[in-house]
KEGUSE-499733 format. One line per 10 residues: number of its first residue (from 1); for each residue y, x, z of C-alpha. Coordinates in steps of 0.2 Angstrom, whole numbers. Example, Ala and Ser with C-alpha at 12.3 -4.5 7.8 and 13.67 -1.06 7.14 Angstrom:
KEGUSE-499733
1> -22/62/39 ~ -5/68/36
This chain:
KEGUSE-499733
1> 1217/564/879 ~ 1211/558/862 ~ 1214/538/859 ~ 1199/525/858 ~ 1201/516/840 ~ 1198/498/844 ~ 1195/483/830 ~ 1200/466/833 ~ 1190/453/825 ~ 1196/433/827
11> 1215/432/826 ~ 1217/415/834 ~ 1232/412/850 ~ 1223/425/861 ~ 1225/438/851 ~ 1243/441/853 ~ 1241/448/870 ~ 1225/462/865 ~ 1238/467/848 ~ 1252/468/863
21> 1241/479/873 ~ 1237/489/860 ~ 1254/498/862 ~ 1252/494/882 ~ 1239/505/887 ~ 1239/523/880 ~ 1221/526/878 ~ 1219/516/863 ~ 1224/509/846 ~ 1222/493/838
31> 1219/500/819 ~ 1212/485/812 ~ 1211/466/813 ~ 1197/454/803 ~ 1197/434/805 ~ 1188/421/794 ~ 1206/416/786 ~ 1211/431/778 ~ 1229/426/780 ~ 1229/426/798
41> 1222/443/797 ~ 1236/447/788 ~ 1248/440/798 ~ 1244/446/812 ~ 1244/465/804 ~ 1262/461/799 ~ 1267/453/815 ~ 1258/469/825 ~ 1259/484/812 ~ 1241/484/811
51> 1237/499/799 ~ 1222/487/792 ~ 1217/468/789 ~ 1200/466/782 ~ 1185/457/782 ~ 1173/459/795 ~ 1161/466/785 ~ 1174/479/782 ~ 1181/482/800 ~ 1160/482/807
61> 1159/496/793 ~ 1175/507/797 ~ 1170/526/806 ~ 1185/524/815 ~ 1181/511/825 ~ 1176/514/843 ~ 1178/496/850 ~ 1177/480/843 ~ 1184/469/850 ~ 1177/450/849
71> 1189/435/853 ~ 1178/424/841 ~ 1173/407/850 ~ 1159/404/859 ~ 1146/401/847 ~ 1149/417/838 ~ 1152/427/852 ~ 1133/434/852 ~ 1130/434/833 ~ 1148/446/832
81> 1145/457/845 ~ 1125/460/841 ~ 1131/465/822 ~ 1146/478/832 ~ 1131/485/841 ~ 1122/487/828 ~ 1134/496/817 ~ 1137/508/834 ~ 1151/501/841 ~ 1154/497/857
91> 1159/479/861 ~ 1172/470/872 ~ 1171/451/871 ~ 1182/436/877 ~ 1170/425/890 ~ 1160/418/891 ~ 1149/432/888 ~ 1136/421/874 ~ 1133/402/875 ~ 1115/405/880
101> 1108/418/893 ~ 1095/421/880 ~ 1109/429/868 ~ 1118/437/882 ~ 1100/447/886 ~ 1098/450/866 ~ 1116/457/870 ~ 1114/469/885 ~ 1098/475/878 ~ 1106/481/862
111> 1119/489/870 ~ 1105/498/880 ~ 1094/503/867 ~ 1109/510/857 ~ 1118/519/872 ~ 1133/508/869 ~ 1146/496/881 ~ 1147/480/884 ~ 1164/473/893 ~ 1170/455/893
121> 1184/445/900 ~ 1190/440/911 ~ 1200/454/915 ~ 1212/444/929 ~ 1203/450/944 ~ 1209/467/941 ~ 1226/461/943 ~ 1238/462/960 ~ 1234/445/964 ~ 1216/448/965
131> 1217/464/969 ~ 1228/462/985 ~ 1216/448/993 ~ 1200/460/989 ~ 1208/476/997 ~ 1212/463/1013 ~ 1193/458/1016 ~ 1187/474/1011 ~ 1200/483/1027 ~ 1194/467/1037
141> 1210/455/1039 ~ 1199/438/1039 ~ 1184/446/1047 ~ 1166/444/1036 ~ 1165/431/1023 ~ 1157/417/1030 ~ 1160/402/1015 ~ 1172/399/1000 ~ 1181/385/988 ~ 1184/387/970
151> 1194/371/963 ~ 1197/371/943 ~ 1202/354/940 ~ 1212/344/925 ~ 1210/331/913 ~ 1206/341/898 ~ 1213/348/882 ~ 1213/334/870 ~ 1231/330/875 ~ 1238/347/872
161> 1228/359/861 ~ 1229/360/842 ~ 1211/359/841 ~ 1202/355/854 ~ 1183/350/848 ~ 1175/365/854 ~ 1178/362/872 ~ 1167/349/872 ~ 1154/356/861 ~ 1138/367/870
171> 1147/384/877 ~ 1162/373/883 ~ 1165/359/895 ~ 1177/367/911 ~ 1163/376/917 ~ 1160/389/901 ~ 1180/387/898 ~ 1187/392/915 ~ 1173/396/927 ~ 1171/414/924
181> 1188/415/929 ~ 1182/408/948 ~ 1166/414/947 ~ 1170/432/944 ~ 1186/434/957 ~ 1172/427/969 ~ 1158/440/963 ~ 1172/452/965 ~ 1181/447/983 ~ 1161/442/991
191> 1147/449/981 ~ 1133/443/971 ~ 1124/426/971 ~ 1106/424/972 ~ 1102/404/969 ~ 1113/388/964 ~ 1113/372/966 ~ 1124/357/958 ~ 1128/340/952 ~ 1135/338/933
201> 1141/322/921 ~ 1151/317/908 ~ 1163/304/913 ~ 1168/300/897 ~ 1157/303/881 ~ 1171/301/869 ~ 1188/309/868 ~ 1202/305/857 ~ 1215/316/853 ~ 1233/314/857
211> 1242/332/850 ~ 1245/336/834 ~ 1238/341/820 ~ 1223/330/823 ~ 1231/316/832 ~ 1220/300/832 ~ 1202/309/831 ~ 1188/306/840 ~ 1179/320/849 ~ 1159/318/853
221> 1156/327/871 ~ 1141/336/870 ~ 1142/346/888 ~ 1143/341/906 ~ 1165/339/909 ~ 1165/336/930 ~ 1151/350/940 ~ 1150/353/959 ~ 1142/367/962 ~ 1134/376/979
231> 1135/395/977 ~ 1122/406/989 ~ 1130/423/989 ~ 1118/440/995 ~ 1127/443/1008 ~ 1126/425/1015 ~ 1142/418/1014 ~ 1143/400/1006 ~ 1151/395/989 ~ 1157/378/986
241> 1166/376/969 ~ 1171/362/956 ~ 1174/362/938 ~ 1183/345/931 ~ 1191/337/913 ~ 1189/322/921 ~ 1201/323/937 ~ 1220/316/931 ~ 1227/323/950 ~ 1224/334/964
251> 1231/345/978 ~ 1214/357/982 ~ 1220/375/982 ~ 1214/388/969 ~ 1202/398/979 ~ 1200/400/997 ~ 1190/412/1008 ~ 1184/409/1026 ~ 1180/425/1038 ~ 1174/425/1054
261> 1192/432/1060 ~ 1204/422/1050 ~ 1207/411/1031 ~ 1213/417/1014 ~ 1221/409/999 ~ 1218/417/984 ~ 1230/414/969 ~ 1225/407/954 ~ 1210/417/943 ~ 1217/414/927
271> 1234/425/930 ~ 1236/442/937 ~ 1249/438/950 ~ 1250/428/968 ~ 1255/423/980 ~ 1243/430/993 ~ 1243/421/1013 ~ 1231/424/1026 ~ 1230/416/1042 ~ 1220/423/1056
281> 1212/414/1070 ~ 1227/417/1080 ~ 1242/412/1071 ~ 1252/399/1069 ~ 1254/399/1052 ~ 1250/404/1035 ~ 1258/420/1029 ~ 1265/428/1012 ~ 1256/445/1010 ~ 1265/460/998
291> 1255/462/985 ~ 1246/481/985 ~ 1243/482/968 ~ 1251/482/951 ~ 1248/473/935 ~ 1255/456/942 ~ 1263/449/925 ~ 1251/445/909 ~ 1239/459/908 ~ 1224/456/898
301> 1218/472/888 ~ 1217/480/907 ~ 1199/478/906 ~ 1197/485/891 ~ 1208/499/895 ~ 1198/503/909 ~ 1181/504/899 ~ 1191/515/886 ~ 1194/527/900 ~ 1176/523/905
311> 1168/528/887 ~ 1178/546/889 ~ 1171/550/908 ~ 1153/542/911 ~ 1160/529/924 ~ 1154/512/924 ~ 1168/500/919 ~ 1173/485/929 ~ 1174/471/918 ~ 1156/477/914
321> 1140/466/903 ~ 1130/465/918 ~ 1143/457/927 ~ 1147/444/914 ~ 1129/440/911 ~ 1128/436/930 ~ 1141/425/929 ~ 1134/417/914 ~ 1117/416/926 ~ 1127/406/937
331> 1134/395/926 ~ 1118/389/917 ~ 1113/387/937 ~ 1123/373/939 ~ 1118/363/924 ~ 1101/367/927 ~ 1101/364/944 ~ 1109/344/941 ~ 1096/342/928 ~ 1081/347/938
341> 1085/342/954 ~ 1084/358/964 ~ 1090/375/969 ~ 1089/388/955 ~ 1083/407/959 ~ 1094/418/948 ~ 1085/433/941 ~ 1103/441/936 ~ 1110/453/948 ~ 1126/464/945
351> 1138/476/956 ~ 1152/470/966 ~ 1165/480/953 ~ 1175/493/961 ~ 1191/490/967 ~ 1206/496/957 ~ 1215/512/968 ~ 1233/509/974 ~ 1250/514/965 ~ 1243/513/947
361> 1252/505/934 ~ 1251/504/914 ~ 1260/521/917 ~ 1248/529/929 ~ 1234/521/923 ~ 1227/537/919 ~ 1223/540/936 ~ 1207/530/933 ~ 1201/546/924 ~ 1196/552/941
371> 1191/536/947 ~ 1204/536/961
């Protein structure tokens, strides 16, 4: 099986973990790395043995490349991947998908025209954690989804990161930062939404910084940091979830989901593990379930493994565009829900993503070839 060439472009933290699933996943290569600092590019080349650092310009340009990958921030995250499509590459971006559902349609639509891919993260809820609580609704241990909770809730970055502005800016806020992590394990255990509602604020309209290097600065917040939002799922089950920067404590699980027959707690979204419990209507208590799937430590790059393999055999991939732009639907939802007062109808749509089979790992993850 030939390899899929793959081009990394923004070489910030998150790319450590696509250079290190480069030599992961066998079905393809990073050949190439570009970033705005040229000598982070390099860097990272060293750091990986990438054959190539380059400008963008340069990497857009390369034959070779199959799949660019785009871990740029938000604000470029369209302009990046419409210039891949462009030069007839398929892309694979970090979330959200774009800052505005306008670009994300530009997006989709490219790729259409040109017969090209779109994937984008996250990729979590192909790991064992998630995995494990999707194959136990879909087999029926808690019944039919009748409602769920989603809880993301801290006190913000400002304290920790090195540079944490662009949270606060349009295409941030805990919403755009971490809610497709929930909203996407939720598309993937229940099914697609069809409206939203919710209530949005910003608690406090200024932020001063606390880490280093840019201790003492004052951050302007531009985007809603505290949203509670009502999900109405197809299939009618109930979604109720909160996104928060402004919440110093709490003890609200990850995600839970409610059958008919019985409860689940889900792990948290934003790792690949557990734990898993279920509790049915007649037990006694909550119980640990053994995980049925692999991929339970750090595995980003398993989405865009799993397009790779897509690209080579005509299969849809999992971590797909249309799925990305529905949870980017949902997420302006909210916001423009709070602002209007009302319900909003969302035009996306998307398909549940298939479930990964049993007994595959980074070893057998070929097995995907025959969409086992």
């Amino acid at each position: 099986m030939k390899k899929v060439k793959v081009g990394i472009v923004g070489c910030g933290n998150i790319s450590s973990i696509y250079f290190q699933a480069g030599k992961t996943f066998d079905v393809f290569d990073v050949v190439a790395c570009a970033d705005l600092d040229s000598d982070r590019a390099r860097g990272r080349a060293e750091e990986y043995g990438i054959p190539k650092a380059c400008t963008v310009e340069q990497l857009l340009e390369d034959p070779e490349i199959d799949i660019v990958v785009n871990l740029t921030i938000p604000k470029a995250h369209a302009k990046v991947a419409c210039a891949a499509l462009e030069a007839g590459k398929h892309v694979y971006g970090e979330k959200p998908l774009s800052v505005s559902r306008e670009d994300g349609l530009r997006m989709l639509a490219l790729a259409e025209e040109k017969g090209l891919r779109v994937g984008n993260a996250p990729d979590t809820f192909l790991g064992g954690g998630l995995q494990t609580s999707r194959k136990l609704i879909d087999d029926g241990w808690i019944g039919e989804p009748v409602a769920a909770t989603a809880f993301m809730m801290g006190h913000g970055h400002e304290s920790w990161h090195p540079d944490p502005a662009f949270y606060y800016q349009t295409g941030g806020g805990p919403m755009f930062d971490m809610g497709p992590y929930y909203i996407t394990a939720l598309i993937s255990l229940i099914g697609n939404v069809k409206r939203v509602t919710g209530s949005a604020r910003i608690t406090f309209p200024e932020r001063t910084v606390t880490s280093e290097p840019k201790y003492g600065e004052t951050i302007q917040v531009e985007t809603p940091t505290h949203i509670a939002g009502i999900l109405d799922f197809n299939n009618g089950a109930v979604g109720t979830m909160i996104t928060s920067f402004d919440v110093w404590h709490h003890q609200l699980p990850f995600i839970e989901v409610y059958g008919t027959e019985g409860s689940m707690r889900v792990p948290d979204p934003n790792t690949f593990g557990g734990p898993v419990q279920v509790r049915r209507h007649d037990a006694k208590e909550w119980s640990e379930v053994p995980l049925t799937h692999g991929f339970t430590e750090n595995s980003r790059g398993l989405g865009l493994a799993d397009m790779a393999y897509a690209i080579q055999t005509g299969r849809q991939h999992r971590a797909n565009g249309r799925l990305s732009y529905h949870v980017l639907d949902i997420m302006h939802g909210f916001h423009d829900a709070s602002e209007q007062g009302q319900h909003v109808l969302l035009e996306s749509q998307c398909d549940r993503p298939e479930p990964l089979p049993m007994g595959i790992n980074v070893h057998t993850i070929d097995r995907l070839l025959k969409g086992e």
